[in-house]
DOSE-187933 format. One record per residue: residue number from 1; residue in three letters; chain; x, y, z of N, C-alpha, C, O in turn. Coordinates in steps of 0.001 Angstrom, whole numbers. Layout:
// residues N
[NUM "ala" "A" [X Y Z] [X Y Z] [X Y Z] [X Y Z]];
...
This chain:
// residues 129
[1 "unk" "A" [-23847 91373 103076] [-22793 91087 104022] [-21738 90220 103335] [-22115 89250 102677]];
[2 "unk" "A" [-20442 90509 103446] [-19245 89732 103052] [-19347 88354 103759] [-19547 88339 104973]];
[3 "unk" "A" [-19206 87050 102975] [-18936 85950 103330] [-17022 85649 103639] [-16487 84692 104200]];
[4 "unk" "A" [-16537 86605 103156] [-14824 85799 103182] [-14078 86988 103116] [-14577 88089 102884]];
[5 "unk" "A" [-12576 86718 103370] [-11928 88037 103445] [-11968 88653 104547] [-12532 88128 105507]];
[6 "unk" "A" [-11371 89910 104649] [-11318 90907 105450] [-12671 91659 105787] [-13087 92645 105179]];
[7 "unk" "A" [-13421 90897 107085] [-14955 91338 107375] [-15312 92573 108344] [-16441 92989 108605]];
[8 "unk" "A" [-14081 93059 108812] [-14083 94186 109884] [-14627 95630 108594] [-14071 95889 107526]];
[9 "unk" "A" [-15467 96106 109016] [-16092 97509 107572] [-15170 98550 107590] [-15253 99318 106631]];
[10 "unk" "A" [-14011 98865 108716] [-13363 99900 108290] [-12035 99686 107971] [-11304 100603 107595]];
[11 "unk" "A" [-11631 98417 108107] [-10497 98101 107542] [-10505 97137 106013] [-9588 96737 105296]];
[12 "unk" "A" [-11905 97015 105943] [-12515 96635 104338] [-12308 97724 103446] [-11765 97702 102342]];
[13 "unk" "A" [-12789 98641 104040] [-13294 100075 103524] [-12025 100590 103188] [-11884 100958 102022]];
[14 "unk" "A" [-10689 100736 104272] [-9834 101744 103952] [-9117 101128 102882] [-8470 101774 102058]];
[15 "unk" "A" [-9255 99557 102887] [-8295 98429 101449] [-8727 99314 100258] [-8017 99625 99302]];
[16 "unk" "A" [-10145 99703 100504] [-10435 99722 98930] [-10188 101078 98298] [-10500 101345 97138]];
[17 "unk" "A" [-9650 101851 99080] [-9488 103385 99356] [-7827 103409 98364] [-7531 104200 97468]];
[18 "unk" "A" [-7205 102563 98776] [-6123 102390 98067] [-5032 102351 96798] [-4986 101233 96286]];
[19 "unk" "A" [-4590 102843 96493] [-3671 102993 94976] [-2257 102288 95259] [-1878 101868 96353]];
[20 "unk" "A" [-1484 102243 93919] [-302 102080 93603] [38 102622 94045] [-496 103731 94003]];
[21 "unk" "A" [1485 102431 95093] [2391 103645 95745] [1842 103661 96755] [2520 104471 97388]];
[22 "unk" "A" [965 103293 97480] [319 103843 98933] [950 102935 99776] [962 101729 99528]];
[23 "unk" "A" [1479 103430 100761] [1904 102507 102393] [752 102675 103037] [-105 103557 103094]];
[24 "unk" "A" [1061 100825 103872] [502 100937 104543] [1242 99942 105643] [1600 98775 105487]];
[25 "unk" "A" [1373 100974 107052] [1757 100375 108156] [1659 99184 108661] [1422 99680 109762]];
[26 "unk" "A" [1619 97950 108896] [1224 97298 109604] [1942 96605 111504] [2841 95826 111820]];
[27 "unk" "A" [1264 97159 112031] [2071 97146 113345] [1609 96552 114590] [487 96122 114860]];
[28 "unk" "A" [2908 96611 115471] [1965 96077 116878] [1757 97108 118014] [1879 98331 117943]];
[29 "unk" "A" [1330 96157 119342] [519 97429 119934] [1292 98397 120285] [819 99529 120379]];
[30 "unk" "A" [2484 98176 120519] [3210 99345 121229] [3803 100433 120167] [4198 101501 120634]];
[31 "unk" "A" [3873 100241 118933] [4381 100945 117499] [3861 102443 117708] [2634 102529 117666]];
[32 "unk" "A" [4543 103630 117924] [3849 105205 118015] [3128 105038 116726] [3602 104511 115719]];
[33 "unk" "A" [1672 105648 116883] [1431 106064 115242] [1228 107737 115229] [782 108594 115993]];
[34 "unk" "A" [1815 107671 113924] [1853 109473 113880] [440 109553 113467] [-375 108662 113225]];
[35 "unk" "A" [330 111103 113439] [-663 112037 112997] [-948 111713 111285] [-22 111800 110479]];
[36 "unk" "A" [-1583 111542 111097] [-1797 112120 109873] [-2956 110514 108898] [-4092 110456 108427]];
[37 "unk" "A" [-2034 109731 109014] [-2956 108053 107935] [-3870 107985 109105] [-3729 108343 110274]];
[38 "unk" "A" [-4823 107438 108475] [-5513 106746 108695] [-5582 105699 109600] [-5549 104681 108908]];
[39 "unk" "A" [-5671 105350 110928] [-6094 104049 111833] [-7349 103436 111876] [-8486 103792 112183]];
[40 "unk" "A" [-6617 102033 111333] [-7814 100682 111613] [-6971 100095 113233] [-5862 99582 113380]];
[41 "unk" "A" [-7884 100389 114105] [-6860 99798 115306] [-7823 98441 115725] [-9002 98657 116005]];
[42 "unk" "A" [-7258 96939 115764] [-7673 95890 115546] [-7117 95069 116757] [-7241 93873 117019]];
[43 "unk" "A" [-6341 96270 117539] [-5531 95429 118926] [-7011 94849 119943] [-7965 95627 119946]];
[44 "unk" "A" [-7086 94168 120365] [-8331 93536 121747] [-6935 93379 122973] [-6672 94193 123858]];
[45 "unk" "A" [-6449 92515 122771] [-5887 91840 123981] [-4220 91784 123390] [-3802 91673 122238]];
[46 "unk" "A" [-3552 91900 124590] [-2114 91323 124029] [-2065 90109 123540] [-2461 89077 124081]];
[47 "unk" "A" [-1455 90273 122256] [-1360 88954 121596] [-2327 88496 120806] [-2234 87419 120218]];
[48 "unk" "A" [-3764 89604 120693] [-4380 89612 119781] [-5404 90633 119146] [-6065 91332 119913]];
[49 "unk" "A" [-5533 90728 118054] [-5030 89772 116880] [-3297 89628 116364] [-2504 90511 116037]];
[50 "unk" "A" [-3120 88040 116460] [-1369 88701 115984] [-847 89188 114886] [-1525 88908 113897]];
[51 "unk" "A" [83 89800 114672] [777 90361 113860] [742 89826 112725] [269 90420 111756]];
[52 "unk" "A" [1415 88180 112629] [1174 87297 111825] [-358 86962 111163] [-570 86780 109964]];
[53 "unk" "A" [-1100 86937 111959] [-2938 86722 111438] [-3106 88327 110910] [-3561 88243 109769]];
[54 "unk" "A" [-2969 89421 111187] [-3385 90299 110545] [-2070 90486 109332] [-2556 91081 108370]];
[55 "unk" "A" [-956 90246 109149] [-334 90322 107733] [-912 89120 106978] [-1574 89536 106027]];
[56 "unk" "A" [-909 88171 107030] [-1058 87250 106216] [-2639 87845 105482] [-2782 88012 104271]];
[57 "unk" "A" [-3653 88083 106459] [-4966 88601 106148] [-4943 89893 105188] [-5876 90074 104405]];
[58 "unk" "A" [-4127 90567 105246] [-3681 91585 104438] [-3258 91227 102911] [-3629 91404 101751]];
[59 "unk" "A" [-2406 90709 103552] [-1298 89978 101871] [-2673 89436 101162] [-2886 89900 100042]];
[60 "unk" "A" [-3404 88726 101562] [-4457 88010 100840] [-5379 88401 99763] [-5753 87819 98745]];
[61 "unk" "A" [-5786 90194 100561] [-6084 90772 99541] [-5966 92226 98843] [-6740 93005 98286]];
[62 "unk" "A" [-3962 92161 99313] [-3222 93762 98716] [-2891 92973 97614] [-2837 91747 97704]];
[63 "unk" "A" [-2609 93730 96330] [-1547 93583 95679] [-472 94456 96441] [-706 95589 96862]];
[64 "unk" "A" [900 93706 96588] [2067 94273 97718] [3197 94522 96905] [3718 93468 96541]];
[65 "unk" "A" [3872 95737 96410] [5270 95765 95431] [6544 95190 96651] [7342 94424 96109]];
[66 "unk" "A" [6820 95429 98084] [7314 94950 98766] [6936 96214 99950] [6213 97205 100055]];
[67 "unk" "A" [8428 95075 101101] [8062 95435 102554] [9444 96620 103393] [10551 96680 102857]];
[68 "unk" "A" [9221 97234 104351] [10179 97647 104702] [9931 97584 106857] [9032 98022 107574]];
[69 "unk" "A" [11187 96847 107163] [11068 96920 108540] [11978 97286 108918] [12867 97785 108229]];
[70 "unk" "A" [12005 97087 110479] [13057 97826 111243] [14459 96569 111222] [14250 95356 111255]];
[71 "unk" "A" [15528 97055 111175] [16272 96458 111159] [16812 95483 112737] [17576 94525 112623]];
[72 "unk" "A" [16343 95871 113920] [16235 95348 115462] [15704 94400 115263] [16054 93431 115936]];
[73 "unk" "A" [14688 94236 114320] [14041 92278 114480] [14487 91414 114594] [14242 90665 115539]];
[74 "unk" "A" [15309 91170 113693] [16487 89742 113764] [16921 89693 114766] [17471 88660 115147]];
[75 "unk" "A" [16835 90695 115479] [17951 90027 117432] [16738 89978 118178] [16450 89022 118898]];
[76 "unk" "A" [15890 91167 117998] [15146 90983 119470] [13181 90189 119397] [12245 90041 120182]];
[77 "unk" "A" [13515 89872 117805] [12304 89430 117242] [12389 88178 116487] [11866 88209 115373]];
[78 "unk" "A" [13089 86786 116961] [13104 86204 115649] [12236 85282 114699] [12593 84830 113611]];
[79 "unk" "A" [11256 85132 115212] [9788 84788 115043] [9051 85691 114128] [8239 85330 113277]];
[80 "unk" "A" [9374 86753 114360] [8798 87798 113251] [9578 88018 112008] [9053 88021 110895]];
[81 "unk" "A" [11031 88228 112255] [11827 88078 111553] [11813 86678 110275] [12188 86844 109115]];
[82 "unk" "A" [11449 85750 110669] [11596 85108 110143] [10110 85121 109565] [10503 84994 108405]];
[83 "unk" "A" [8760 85170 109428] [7645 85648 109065] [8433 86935 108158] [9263 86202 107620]];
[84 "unk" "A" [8676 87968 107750] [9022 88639 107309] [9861 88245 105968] [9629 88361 104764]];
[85 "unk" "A" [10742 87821 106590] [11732 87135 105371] [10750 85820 104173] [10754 85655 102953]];
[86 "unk" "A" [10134 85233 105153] [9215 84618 104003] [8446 84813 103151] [8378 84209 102080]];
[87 "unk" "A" [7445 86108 103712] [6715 86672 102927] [7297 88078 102239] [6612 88879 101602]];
[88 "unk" "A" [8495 88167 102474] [9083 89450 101624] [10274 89131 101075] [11166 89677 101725]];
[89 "unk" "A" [10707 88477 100150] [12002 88020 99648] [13217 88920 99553] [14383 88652 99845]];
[90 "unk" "A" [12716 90005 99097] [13135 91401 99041] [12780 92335 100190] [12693 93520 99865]];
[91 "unk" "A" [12561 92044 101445] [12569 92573 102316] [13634 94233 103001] [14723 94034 103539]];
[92 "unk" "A" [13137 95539 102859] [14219 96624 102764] [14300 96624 104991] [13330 96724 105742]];
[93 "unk" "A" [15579 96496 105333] [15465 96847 106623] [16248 98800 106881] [16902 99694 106345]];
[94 "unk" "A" [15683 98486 107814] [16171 100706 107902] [16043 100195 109394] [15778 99020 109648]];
[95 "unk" "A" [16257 101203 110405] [16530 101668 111233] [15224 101617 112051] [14271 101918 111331]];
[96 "unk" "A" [14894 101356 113223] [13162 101494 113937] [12999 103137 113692] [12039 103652 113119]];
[97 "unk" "A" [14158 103858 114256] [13765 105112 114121] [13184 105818 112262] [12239 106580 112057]];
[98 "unk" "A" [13923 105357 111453] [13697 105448 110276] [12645 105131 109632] [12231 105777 108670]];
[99 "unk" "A" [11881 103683 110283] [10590 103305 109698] [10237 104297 110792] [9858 105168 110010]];
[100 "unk" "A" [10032 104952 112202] [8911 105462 112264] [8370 106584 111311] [7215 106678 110897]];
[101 "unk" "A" [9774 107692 110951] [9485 108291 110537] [8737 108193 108937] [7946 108935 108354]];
[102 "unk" "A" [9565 106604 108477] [8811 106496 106796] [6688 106666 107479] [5863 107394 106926]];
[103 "unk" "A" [6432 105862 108580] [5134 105252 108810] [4849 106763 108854] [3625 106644 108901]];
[104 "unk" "A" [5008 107843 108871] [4557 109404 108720] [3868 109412 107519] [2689 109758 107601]];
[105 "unk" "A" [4416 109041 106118] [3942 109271 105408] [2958 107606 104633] [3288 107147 103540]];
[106 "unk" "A" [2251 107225 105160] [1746 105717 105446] [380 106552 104933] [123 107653 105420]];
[107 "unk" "A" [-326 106041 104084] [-2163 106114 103949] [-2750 105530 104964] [-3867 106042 105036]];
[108 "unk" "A" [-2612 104656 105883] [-3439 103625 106828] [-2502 102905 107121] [-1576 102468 106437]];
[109 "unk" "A" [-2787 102773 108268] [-1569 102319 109646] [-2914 101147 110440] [-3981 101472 110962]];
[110 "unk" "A" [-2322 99781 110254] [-3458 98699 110917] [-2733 98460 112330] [-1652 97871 112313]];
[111 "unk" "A" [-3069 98725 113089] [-2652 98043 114476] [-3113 96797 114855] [-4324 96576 114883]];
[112 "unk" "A" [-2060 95712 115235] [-2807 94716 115729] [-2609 94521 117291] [-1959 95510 117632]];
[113 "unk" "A" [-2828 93799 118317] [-2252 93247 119372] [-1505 92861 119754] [-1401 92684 120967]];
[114 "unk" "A" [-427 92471 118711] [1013 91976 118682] [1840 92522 120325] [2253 93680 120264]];
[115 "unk" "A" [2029 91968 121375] [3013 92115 122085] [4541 91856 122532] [5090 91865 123633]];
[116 "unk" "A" [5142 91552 120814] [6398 90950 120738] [7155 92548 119883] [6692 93017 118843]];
[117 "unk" "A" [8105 93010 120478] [8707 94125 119886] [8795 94076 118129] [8889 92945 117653]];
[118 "unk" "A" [8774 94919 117430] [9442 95100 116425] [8970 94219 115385] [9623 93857 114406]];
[119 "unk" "A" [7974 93954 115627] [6516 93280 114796] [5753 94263 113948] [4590 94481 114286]];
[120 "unk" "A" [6346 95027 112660] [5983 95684 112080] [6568 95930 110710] [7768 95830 110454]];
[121 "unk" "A" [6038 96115 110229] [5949 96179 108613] [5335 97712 107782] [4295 98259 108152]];
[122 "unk" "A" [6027 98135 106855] [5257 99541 106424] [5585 98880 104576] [6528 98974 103791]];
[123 "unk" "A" [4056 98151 104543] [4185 97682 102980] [3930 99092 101590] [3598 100246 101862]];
[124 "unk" "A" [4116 98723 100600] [4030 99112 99507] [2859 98415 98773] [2728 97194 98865]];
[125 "unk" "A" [1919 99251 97969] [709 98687 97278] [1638 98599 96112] [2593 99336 95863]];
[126 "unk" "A" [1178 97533 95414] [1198 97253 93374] [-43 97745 93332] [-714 98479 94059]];
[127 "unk" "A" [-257 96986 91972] [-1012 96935 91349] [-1427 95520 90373] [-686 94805 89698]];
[128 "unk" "A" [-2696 95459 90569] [-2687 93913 89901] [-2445 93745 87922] [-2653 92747 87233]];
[129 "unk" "A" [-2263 94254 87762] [-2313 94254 86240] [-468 94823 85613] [-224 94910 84410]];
């Protein structure tokens, strides 16, 4: 049994599934997810797990090349927005409609509980070396 880290087995499991180049969604509850990646859905209750506790938990143990969100955050999100900008310096914004369609082509899409709009992220894997 894992002592630390990411202890849920299928969202352990799908991390390790992972390459260079792979997206992966990270969103809240109301975010459409398309057909096709993979769902770790981690929502319980509105508001949890938040958005913020499941990225940071992520970042911890992706290597991340960067992030891409919807560009609506900054007005109708600024709490997230600003979470975003910290942990993505280089942060790419597009359009909500635009990330949904990028989150189409996403390996694994994490849902959290997040009930604040536009609380979403569609990261990029590195590589550690």
């Amino acid at each position: 049994m894992k002592k630390a880290g990411i202890l849920n087995r299928q969202l352990s499991g799908a991390l390790a599934e992972l390459g260079h180049g792979d997206g992966v969604l990270v969103c809240d509850a109301g975010m459409p997810i398309p057909d096709g990646p993979r769902v770790v859905d981690l929502a319980f209750r509105a508001g949890v797990p938040s958005f913020a506790e499941v990225l940071d938990g992520l970042l911890a143990e992706l290597v991340v090349e960067g992030g891409t969100a919807a560009a609506e955050v900054r007005g109708a999100n600024p709490a997230a927005a600003e979470l975003l900008d910290a942990r993505f310096p280089a942060l790419r914004l597009v359009s909500h409609e635009e990330l949904k369609v990028l989150s189409a082509g996403a390996r694994l899409v994490v849902r959290t509980g997040e009930a604040r709009p536009y609380a979403n992220v569609l990261l990029r894997c590195g590589v550690f070396f």
